[in-house]
C-alpha positions in Angstrom: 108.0 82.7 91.8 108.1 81.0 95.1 109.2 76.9 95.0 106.4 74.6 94.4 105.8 71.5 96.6 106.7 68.2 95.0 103.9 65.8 95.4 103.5 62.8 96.6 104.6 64.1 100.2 101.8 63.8 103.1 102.3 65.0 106.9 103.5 61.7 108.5 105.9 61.3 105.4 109.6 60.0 105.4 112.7 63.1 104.1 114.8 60.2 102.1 117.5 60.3 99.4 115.6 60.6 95.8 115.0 62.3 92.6 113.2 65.1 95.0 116.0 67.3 97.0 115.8 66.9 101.0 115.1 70.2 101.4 111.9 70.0 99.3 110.7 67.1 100.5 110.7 68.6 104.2 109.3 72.0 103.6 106.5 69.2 101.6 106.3 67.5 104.7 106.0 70.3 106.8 103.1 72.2 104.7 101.3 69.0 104.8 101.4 69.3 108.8 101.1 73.0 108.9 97.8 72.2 106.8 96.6 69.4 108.8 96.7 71.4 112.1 100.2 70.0 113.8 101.3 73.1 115.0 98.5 74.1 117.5 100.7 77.1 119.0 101.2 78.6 115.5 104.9 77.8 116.0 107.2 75.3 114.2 109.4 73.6 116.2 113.2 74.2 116.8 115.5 73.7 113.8 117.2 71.7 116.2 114.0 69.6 116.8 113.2 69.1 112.9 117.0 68.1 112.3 116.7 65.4 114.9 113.2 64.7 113.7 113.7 63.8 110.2 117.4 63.1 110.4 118.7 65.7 108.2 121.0 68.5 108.2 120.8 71.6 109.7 121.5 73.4 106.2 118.5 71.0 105.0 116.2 72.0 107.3 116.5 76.3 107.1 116.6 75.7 103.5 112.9 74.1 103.8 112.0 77.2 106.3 113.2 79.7 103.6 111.1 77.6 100.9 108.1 77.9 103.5 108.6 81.7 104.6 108.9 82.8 100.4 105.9 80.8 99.6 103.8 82.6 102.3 103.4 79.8 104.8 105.5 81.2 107.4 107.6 83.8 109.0 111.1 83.8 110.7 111.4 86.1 113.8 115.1 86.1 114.1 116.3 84.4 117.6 112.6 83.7 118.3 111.7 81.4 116.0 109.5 80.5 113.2 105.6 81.3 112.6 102.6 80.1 110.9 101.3 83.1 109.0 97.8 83.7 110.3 96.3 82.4 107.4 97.9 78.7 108.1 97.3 79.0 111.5 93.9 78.1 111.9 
């Protein structure tokens, strides 16, 4: 049963220490922008880009992908990066 989102988390939402873990909060986050249209190109940014972006860890941030990719939302392409599934991607 894939993770569910916690609520309360919107696209142009903060990742801060709480009762909800970081991880969850971005992969949150980042279904709220894949929803809203963000990612134009069907492509999520670097995890490099996303660490800087929300100031989290590097750990934090693939663990949100993995919570993304096993909910459906998107796909990892090993070395090439990270994809909206066509469903999310318009």
């Amino acid at each position: 049963m894939p993770t569910p989102f916690p609520a309360g988390y919107g696209p142009d939402s903060r990742v801060t220490e709480g009762p909800e873990p970081q991880y969850s909060q971005l992969a949150a986050v980042l279904f709220a922008r894949i929803d809203r249209g963000d990612f134009a190109d069907g492509k999520l940014p670097s995890v490099v880009k996303l660490q800087q972006g929300y100031g989290v860890s590097r750990g934090t941030v693939q663990r949100a992908i993995g919570v993304l990719a096993e909910s459906g939302h998107v796909r990892v392409s090993p070395g090439k990066g990270v994809y909206l599934t066509p469903s999310d991607n318009g």
